[in-house]
C-alpha positions in Angstrom: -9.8 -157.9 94.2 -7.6 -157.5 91.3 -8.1 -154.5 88.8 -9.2 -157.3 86.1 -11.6 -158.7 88.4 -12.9 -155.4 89.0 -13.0 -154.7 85.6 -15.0 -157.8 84.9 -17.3 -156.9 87.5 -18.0 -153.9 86.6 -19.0 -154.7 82.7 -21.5 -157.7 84.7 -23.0 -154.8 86.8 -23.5 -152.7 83.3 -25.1 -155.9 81.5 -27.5 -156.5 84.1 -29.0 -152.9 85.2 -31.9 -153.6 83.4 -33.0 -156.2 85.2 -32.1 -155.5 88.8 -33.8 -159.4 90.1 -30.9 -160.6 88.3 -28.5 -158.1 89.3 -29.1 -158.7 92.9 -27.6 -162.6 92.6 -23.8 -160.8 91.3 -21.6 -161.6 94.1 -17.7 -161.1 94.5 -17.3 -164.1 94.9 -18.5 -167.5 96.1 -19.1 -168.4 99.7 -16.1 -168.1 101.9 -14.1 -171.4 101.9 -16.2 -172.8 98.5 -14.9 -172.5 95.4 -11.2 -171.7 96.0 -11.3 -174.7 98.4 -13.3 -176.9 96.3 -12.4 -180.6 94.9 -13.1 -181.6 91.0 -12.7 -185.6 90.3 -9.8 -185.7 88.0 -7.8 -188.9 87.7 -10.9 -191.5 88.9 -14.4 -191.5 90.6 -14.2 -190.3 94.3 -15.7 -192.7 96.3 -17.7 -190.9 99.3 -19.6 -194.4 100.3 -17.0 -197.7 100.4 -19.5 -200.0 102.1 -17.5 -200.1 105.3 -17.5 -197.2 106.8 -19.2 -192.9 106.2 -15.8 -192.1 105.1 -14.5 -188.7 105.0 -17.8 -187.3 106.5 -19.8 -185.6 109.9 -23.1 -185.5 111.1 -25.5 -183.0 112.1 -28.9 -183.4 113.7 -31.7 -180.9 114.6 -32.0 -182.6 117.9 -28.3 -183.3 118.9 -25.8 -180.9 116.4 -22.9 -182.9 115.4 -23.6 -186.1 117.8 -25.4 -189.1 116.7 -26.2 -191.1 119.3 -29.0 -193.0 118.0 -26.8 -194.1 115.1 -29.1 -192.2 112.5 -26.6 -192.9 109.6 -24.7 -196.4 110.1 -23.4 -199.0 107.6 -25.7 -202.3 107.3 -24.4 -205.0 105.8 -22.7 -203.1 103.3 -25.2 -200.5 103.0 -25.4 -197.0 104.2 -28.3 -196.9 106.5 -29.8 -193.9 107.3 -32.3 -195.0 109.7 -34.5 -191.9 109.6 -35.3 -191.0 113.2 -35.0 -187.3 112.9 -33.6 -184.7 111.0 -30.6 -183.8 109.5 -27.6 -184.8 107.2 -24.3 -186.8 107.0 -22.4 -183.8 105.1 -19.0 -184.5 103.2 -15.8 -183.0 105.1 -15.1 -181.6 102.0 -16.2 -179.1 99.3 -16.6 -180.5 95.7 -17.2 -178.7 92.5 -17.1 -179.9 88.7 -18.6 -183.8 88.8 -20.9 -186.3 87.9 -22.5 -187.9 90.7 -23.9 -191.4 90.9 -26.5 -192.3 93.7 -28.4 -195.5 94.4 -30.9 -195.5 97.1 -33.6 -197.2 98.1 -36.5 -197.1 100.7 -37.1 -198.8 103.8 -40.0 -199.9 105.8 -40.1 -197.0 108.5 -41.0 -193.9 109.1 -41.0 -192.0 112.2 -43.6 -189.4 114.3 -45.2 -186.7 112.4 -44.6 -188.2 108.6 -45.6 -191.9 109.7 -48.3 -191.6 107.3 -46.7 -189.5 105.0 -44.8 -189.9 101.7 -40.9 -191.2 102.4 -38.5 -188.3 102.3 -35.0 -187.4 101.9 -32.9 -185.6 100.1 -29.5 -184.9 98.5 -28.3 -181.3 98.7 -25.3 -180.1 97.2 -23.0 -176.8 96.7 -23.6 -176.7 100.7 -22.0 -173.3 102.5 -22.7 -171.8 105.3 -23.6 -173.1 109.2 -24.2 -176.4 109.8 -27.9 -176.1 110.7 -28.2 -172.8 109.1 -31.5 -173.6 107.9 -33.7 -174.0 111.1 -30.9 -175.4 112.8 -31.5 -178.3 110.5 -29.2 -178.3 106.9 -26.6 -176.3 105.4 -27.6 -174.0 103.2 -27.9 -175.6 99.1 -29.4 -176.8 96.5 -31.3 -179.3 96.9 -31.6 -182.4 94.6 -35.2 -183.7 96.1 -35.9 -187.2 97.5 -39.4 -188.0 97.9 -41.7 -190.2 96.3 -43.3 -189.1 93.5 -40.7 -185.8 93.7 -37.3 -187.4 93.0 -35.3 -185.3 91.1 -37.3 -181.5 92.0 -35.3 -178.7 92.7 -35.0 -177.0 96.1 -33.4 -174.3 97.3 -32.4 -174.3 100.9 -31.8 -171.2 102.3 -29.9 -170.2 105.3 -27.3 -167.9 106.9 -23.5 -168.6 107.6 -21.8 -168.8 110.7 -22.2 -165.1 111.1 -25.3 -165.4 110.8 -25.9 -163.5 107.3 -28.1 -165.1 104.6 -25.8 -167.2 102.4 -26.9 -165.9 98.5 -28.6 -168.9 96.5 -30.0 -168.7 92.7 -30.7 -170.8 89.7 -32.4 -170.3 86.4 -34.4 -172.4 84.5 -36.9 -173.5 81.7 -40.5 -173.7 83.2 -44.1 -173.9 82.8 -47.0 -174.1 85.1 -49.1 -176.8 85.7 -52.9 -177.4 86.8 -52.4 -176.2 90.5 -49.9 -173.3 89.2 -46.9 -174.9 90.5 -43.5 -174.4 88.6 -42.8 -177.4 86.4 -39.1 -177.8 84.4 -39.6 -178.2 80.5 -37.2 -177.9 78.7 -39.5 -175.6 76.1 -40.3 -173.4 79.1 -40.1 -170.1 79.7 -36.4 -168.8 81.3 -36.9 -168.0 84.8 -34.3 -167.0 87.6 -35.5 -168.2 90.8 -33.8 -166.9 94.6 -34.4 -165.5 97.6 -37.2 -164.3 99.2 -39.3 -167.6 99.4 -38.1 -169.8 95.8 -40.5 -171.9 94.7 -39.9 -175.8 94.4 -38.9 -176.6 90.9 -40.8 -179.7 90.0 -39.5 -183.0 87.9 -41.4 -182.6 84.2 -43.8 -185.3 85.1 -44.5 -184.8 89.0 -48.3 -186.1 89.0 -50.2 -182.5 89.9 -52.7 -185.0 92.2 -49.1 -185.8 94.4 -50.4 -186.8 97.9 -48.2 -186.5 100.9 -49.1 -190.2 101.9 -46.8 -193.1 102.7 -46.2 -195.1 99.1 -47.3 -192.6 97.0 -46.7 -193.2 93.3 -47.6 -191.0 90.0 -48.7 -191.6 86.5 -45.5 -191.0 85.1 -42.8 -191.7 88.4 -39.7 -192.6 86.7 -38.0 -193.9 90.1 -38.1 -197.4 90.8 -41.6 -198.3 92.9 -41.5 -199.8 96.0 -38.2 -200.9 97.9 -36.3 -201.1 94.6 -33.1 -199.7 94.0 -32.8 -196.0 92.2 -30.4 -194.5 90.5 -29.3 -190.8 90.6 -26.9 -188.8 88.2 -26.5 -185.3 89.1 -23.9 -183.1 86.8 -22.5 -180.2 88.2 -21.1 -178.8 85.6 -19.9 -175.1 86.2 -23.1 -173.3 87.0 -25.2 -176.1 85.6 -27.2 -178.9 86.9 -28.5 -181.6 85.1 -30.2 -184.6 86.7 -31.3 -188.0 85.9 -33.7 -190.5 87.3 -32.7 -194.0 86.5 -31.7 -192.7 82.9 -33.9 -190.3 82.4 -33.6 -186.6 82.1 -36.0 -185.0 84.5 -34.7 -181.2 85.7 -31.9 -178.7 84.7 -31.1 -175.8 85.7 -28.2 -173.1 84.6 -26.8 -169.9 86.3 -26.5 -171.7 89.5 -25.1 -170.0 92.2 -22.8 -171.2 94.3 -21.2 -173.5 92.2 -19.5 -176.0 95.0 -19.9 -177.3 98.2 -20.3 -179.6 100.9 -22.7 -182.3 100.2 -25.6 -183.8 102.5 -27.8 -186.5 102.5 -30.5 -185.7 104.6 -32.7 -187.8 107.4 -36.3 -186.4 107.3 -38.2 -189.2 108.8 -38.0 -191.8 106.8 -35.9 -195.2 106.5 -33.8 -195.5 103.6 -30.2 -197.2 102.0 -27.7 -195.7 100.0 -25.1 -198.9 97.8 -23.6 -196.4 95.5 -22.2 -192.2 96.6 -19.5 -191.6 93.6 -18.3 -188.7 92.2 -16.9 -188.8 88.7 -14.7 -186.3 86.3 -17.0 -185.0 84.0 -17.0 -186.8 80.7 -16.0 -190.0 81.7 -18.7 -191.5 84.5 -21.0 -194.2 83.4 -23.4 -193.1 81.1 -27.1 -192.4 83.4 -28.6 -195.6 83.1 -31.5 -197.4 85.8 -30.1 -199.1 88.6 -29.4 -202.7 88.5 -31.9 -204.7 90.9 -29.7 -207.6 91.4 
């Protein structure tokens, strides 16, 4: 560490002492092999999905670590298929920092074993570090950008330990509130919160219905994904230590003082049938502008 980076350190250390939660989520530095290693979009999007094949990326399941012979994620006439039997994630060879990402997914008919009945799930998780399966020998350790109905766009942390097995740090701040059932709910008029480890809380969309049902087709009063077997969009900016998501167009969650800051990134199988069209990543400032996704 140079003596400026000490230096800087140091002076953090000094602002924080008051507050010792906060304190505890100061690390030298990122993950090992994130940020320094990490891709921004610079010159054009980066196109992780073509339609023909899963590109520059791996899989890992629960059941069978980094083979697939089930053919969980496959292309489909065009389409990224993810057929859902099991869990786990296609995770991006490479770490990416700095972007705007566009995602368009929609739902299929099936779901599989335990969640048969129970709401369609996935999930994108990015600013991944650590061991493949270093949460319950299931996903990379990140943040999670929830996919579930009724839930799309929550906030999840996943936590996990690195290849040495040591807990990799994860932390994010932001505006909440509390709703019916005392569950944390973004607003941007919220109180400031830093959330981490031990045992985060899910940061809830502004309008997840507080009667959300873990059944099959589950729909709220104010879902701003598209219902049934249409086609949703996703724009997630990760913007320095922020992240700002959208829901077909609409501003749902934010948080700030994220930690890390890059990453691999998943998309997860949790039991449920779905398609992804659209897996971009864009220089910030000049992706489309969020917008809902086209049905045709």
């Amino acid at each position: 560490m140079s003596q400026l980076s000490k230096r800087i350190l140091f002076f953090l250390l000094i602002a924080t002492s008051a507050n010792p939660f906060n304190a505890c989520f100061l690390h030298a530095a990122e993950p090992k092999n994130a940020n320094d290693q990490a891709i921004a979009p610079t010159d054009g999007p980066i196109v992780l999905f073509d339609g023909k094949s899963l590109g520059d990326c791996y899989t890992w399941l629960k059941a069978t670590k980094r083979e697939d012979p089930n053919k969980v994620f496959r292309v489909t006439d065009g389409l990224l298929h993810v057929t859902g039997d099991g869990y786990g994630s296609l995770i991006t060879n490479k770490s990416y920092r700095d972007y705007h990402l566009v995602l368009e997914f929609r739902w299929g008919e099936k779901t599989w074993h335990e969640r048969e009945n129970a709401a369609r799930d996935s999930g994108l998780l990015i600013h991944s570090n650590g061991a493949d399966g270093g949460y319950s020998g299931t996903w990379k350790p990140s943040i999670e950008v929830q996919i579930i109905e009724g839930g799309v766009g929550d906030f999840i942390l996943v936590s996990g330990n690195d290849d040495a097995g040591k807990p990799i740090p994860l932390s994010l701040t932001a505006h909440v509130t509390h709703d019916r059932d005392d569950e944390v709910v973004w607003s941007e008029s919220g109180t400031k919160t830093t959330f981490g480890d031990p045992d985060p809380p899910r940061i809830n969309w502004y309008g997840r219905d507080p009667d959300w049902a873990d059944v099959k087709g589950f729909r709220g009063t104010k879902d701003v994904e598209s219902p049934g077997q249409e086609w949703t969009r996703l724009d997630v900016f990760a913007d320095g230590d922020r992240i700002t998501t959208f829901v077909n167009g609409v501003k749902v969650n934010e948080a700030t003082d994220v930690f890390p800051t890059s990453g691999q990134i998943q998309l997860q199988t949790e039991l449920a049938e779905l398609f992804f069209r659209r897996w971009e990543l864009y220089p910030l400032g000049s992706g489309p502008i969020p917008g809902p996704a086209d049905q045709e």
